[in-house]
C-alpha positions as CSV (number, residue, x, y, z in Angstrom):
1,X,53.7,57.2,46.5
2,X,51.3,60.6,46.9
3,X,51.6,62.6,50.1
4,X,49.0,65.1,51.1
5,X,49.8,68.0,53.8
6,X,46.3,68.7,55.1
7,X,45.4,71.2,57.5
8,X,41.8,71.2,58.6
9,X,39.3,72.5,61.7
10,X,36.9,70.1,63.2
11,X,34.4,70.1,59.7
12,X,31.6,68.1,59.0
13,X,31.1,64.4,58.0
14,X,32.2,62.1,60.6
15,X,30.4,60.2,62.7
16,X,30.9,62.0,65.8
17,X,27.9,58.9,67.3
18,X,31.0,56.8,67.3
19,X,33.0,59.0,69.4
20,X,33.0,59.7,72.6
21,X,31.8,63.1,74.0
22,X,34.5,65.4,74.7
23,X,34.6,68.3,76.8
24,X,33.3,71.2,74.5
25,X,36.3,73.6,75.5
26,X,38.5,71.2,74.6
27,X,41.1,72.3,71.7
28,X,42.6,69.4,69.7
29,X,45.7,68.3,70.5
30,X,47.1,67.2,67.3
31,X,49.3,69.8,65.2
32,X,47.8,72.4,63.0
33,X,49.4,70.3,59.9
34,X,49.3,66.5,59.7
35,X,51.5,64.6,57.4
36,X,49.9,62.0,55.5
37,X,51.2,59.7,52.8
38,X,49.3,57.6,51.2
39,X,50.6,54.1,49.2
40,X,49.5,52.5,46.5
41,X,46.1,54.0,46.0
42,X,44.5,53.6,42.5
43,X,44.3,57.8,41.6
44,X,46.0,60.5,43.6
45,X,41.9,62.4,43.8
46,X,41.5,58.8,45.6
47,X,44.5,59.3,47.8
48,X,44.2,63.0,48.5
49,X,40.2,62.4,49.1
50,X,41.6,59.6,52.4
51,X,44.0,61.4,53.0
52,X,41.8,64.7,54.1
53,X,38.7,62.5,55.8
54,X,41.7,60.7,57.9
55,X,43.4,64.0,59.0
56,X,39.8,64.9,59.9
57,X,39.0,62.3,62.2
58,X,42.5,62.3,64.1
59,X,41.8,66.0,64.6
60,X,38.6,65.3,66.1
61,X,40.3,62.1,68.3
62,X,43.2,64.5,69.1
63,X,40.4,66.2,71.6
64,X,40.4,63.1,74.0
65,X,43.9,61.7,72.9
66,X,47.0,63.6,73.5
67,X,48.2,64.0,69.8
68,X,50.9,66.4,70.4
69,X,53.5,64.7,69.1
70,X,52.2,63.4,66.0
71,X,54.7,63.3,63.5
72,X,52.5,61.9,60.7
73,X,50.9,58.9,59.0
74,X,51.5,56.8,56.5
75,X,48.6,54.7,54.6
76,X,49.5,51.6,52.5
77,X,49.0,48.8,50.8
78,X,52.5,47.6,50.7
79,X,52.5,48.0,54.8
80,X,55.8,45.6,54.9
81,X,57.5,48.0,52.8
82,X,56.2,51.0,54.2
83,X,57.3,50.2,57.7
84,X,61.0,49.2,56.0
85,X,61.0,52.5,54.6
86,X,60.2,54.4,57.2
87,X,62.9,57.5,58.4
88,X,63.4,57.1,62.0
89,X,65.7,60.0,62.3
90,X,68.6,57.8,63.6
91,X,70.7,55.1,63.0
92,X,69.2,51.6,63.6
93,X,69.8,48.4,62.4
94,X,66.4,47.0,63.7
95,X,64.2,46.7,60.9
96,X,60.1,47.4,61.2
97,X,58.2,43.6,60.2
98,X,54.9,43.3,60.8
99,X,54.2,40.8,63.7
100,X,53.0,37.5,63.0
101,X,52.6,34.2,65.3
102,X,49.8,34.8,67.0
103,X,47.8,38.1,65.9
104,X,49.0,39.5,62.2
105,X,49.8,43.3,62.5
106,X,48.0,45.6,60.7
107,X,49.3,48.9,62.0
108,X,52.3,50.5,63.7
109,X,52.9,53.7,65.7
110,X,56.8,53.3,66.0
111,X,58.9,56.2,68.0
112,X,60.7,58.6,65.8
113,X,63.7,61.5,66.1
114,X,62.7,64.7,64.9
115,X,64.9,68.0,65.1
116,X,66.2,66.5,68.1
117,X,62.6,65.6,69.6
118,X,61.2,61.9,70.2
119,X,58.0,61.7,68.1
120,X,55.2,59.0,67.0
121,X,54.2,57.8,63.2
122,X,51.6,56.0,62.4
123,X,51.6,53.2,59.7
124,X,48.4,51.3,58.8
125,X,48.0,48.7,55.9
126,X,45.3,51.1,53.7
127,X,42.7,47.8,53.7
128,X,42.0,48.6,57.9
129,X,41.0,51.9,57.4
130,X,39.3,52.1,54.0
131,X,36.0,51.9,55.9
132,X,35.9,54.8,57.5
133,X,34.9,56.1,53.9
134,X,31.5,54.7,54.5
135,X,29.7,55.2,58.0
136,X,28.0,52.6,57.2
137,X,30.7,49.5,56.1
138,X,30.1,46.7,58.3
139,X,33.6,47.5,59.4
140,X,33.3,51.2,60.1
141,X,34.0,51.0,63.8
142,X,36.2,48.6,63.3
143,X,38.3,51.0,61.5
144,X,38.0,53.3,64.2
145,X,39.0,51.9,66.8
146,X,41.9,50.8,65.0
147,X,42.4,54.4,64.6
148,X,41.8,55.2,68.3
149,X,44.2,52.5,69.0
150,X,47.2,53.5,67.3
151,X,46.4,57.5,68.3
152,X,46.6,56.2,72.3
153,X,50.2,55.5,71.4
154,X,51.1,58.1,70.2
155,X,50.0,59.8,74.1
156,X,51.1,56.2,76.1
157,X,55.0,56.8,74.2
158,X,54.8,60.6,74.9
159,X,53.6,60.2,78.6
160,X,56.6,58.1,78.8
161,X,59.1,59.9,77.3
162,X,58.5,63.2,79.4
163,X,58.1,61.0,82.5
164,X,61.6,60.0,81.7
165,X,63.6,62.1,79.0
166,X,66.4,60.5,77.4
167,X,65.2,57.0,77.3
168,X,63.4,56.7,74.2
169,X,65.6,55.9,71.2
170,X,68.5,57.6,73.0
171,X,69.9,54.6,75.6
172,X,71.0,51.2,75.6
173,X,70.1,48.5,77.5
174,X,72.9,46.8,80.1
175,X,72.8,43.7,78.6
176,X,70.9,41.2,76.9
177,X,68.8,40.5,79.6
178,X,67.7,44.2,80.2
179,X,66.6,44.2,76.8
180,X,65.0,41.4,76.9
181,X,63.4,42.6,79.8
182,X,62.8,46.0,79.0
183,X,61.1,44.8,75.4
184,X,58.4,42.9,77.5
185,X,58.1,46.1,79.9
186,X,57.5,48.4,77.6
187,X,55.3,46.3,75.0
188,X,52.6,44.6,78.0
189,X,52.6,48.8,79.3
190,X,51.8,50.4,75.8
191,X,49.4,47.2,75.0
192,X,47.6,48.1,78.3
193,X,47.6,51.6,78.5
194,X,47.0,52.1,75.0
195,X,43.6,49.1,75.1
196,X,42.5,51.2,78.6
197,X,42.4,54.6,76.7
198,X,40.6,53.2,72.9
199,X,38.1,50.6,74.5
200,X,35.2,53.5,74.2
201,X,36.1,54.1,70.9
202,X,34.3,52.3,67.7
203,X,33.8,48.7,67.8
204,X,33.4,46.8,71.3
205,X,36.8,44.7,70.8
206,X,37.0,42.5,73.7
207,X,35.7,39.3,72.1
208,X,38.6,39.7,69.8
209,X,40.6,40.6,72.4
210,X,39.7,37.6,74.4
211,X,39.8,35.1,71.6
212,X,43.6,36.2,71.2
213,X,44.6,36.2,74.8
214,X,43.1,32.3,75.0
215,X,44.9,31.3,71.8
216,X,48.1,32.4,73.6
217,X,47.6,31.1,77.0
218,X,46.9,27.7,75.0
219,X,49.8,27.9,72.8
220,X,52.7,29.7,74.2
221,X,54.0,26.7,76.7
222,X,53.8,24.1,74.1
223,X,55.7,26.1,71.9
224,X,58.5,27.9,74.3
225,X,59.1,23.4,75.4
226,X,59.6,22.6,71.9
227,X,61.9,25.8,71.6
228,X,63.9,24.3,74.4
229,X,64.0,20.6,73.1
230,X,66.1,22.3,70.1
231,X,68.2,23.7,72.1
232,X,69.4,20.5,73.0
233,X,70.0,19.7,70.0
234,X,71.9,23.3,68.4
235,X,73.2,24.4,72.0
236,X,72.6,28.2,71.1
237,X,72.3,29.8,74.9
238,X,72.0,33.2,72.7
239,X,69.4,32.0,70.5
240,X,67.2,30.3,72.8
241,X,67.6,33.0,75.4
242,X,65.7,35.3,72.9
243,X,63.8,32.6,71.7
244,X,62.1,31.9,75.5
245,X,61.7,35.5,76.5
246,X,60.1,36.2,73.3
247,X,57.8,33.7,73.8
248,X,56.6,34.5,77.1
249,X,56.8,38.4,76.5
250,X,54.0,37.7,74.1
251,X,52.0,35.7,76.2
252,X,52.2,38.9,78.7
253,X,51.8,41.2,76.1
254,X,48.4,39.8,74.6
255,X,47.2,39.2,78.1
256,X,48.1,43.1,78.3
257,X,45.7,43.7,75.5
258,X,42.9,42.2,77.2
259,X,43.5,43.5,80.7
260,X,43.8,46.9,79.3
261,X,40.3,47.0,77.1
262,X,38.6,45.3,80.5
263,X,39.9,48.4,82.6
264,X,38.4,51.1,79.9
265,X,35.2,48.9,79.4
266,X,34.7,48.4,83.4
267,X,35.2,44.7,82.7
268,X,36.0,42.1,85.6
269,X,37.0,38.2,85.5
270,X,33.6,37.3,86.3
271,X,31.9,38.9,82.9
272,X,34.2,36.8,81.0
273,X,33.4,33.6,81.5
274,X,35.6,32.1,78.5
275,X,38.3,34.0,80.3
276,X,37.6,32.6,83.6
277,X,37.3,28.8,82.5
278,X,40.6,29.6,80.4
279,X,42.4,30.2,83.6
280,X,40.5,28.4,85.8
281,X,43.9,26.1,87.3
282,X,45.9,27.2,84.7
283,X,49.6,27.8,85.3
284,X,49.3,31.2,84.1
285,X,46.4,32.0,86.5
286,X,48.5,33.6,89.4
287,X,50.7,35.5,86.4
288,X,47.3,36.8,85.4
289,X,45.8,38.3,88.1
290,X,49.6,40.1,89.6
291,X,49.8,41.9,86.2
292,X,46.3,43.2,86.3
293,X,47.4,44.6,89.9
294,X,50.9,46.2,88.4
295,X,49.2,47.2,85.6
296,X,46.9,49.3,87.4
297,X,49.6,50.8,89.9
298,X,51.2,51.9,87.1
299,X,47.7,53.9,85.5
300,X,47.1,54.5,89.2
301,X,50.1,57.0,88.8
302,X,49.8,57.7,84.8
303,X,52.4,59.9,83.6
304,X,53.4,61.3,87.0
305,X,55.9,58.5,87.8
306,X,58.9,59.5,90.0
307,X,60.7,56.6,88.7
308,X,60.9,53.5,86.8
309,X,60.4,50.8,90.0
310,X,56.8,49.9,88.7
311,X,57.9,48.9,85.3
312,X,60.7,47.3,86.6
313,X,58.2,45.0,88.3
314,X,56.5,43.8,84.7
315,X,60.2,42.9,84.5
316,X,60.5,40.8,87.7
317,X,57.5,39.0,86.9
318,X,58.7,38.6,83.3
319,X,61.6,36.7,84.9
320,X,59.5,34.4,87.6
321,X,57.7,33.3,83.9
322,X,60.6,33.0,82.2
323,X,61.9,30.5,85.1
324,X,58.7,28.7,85.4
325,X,58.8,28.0,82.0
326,X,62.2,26.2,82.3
327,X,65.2,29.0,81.7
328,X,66.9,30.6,84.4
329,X,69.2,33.8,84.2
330,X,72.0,34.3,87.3
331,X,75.2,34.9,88.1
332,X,75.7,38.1,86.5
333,X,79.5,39.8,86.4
334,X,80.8,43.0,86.0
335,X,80.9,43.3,82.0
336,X,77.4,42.4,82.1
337,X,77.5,38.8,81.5
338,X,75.1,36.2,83.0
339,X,74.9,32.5,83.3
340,X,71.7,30.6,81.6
341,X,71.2,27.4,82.9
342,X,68.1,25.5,81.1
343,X,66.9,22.3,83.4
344,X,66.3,19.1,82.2
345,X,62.8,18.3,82.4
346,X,60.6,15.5,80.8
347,X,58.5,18.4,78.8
348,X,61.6,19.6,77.5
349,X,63.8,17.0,76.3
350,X,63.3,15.4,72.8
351,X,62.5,12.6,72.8
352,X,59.9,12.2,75.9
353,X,56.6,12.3,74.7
């Protein structure tokens, strides 16, 4: 592994054309040293060559996007590792995977503990943001909105964290069905927030954005039944509790993705027609358009919440999804227990085509 501390002004060399304009008096925001490591790279003058031109452009990005609490980056090519190896600065079980079922992840701005502090690193697989070598790759702006992208969460997760100190990294969850909850909440907010703030940045992303969300809405039924017809079968309330929020949660959180890049690129229903036929008396249709409304309550009121009622409400409707889909949570007792009960229906029993 080579690690490079770099320290550098504004400079020369980047394509500031694929940037939007900042306000001339505006400082950057990101720290006067940025950590970057750098994996698996051929030479360390290779390495250490990245390693300065991607400091530069976060400094310049750290103008528009809060970048205060940076704690650093990593770049590599072994990204599964390097998000496994990853110091989070407390104890945790949970390991870092790269997501996979419906979108393979590419990069990863996890929270941190620092000196007490909550913090942001950023972890990219080094073959997304090789481009920005070359102005001219095909897949230059690609690469930076990639770059843009993970950067917004580093200000979405710090706008969160002073809204509500404490939270981050530092308390549990109830139960089982407040994390479940609260892992949708905060994944279709950060996915939305975090699309709002890039979409000017680099490459116009909403076809892939789109072509994701559609995939999903297609999908994610189908699968969550056939999720519940083994249940039947290994009788895990646990498992397919999990199993059925997770399913759902990602449905919500790519449709988060795409409602997010429409409100940074002024986008409505009716520009998308593929999204419009997609939905057009789909199930999900009346899902869709109440979390584009809670969605932009909550950036309505962007880090000056009083408290957490709005994002309980992504919870809520999590919940009305999880029940249409054929699991319901009730009953709850005093040690934080609940009662699933999981409906026999025709779509969910084996056996019934």
């Amino acid at each position: 592994m080579l690690k490079t501390i770099t320290d550098l002004s504004d400079g020369n060399g980047t394509a500031d054309g694929d940037l939007p304009s900042a306000e001339p008096s505006r400082p950057p925001t990101a720290p006067e040293t940025i950590s970057v490591s750098l994996r698996g790279f051929d030479t360390e003058e290779q390495a250490c060559a990245f390693g300065n031109l991607l400091a530069m452009y976060v400094r310049k990005l750290s103008r528009q996007i809060d970048l205060s609490t940076l704690d650093g980056m990593t770049v590599a090519f072994d990204y599964a590792q390097a998000l496994l190896d990853l110091d989070r600065g407390y104890a945790t079980s949970h390991k870092l995977t790269p997501s996979g079922r419906l979108a393979y992840g590419v990069a990863m701005t996890p929270a941190v503990m620092r000196d007490g502090k909550v913090k942001s690193h950023i972890i990219f697989h080094a073959s997304v943001l090789l481009p920005l070598e070359d102005p001219q790759h095909d897949l230059f702006k690609r690469a930076l909105h990639t770059l843009a992208h993970e950067c917004a969460h580093v200000e979405v997760t710090e706008r969160f964290n002073a809204a509500f100190p404490g939270v981050i990294l530092q308390s549990k969850a109830a139960n089982a069905h407040d994390h479940y909850r609260w892992e949708i909440i905060k994944a279709c907010w950060d996915e939305y927030a975090v699309t709002w703030i890039c979409a000017p940045f680099g490459e116009e992303s909403t076809i892939a954005y789109e072509e994701t969300f559609i995939r999903a809405l297609t999908e994610t039924r189908p699968h969550a039944n056939e999720l519940i017809k083994a249940y039947r079968l290994h009788d895990n309330v646990q498992q397919i509790t999990a199993e059925v929020y997770g399913a759902y949660g990602d449905l919500m959180k790519f449709t988060a993705y795409h409602l997010g890049n429409m409100a940074g690129l002024g986008l409505f229903i009716d520009d998308l027609p593929q999204t419009k036929a997609a939905l057009d008396g789909h199930w999900f249709a009346p899902y869709f358009a109440r979390m584009k409304t809670l969605c932009e309550d909550l950036t309505a009121d962007y880090g000056k919440w009083s408290d957490r009622s709005k994002f309980e409400a992504l919870g809520d409707l999590a919940d009305e999804i999880v029940v249409d889909g054929g699991l319901i949570i009730s009953d709850f007792t005093p040690d934080g227990g609940f009662y699933v009960h999981v409906p026999l229906t025709p779509e969910t029993t084996p056996g019934i085509s």
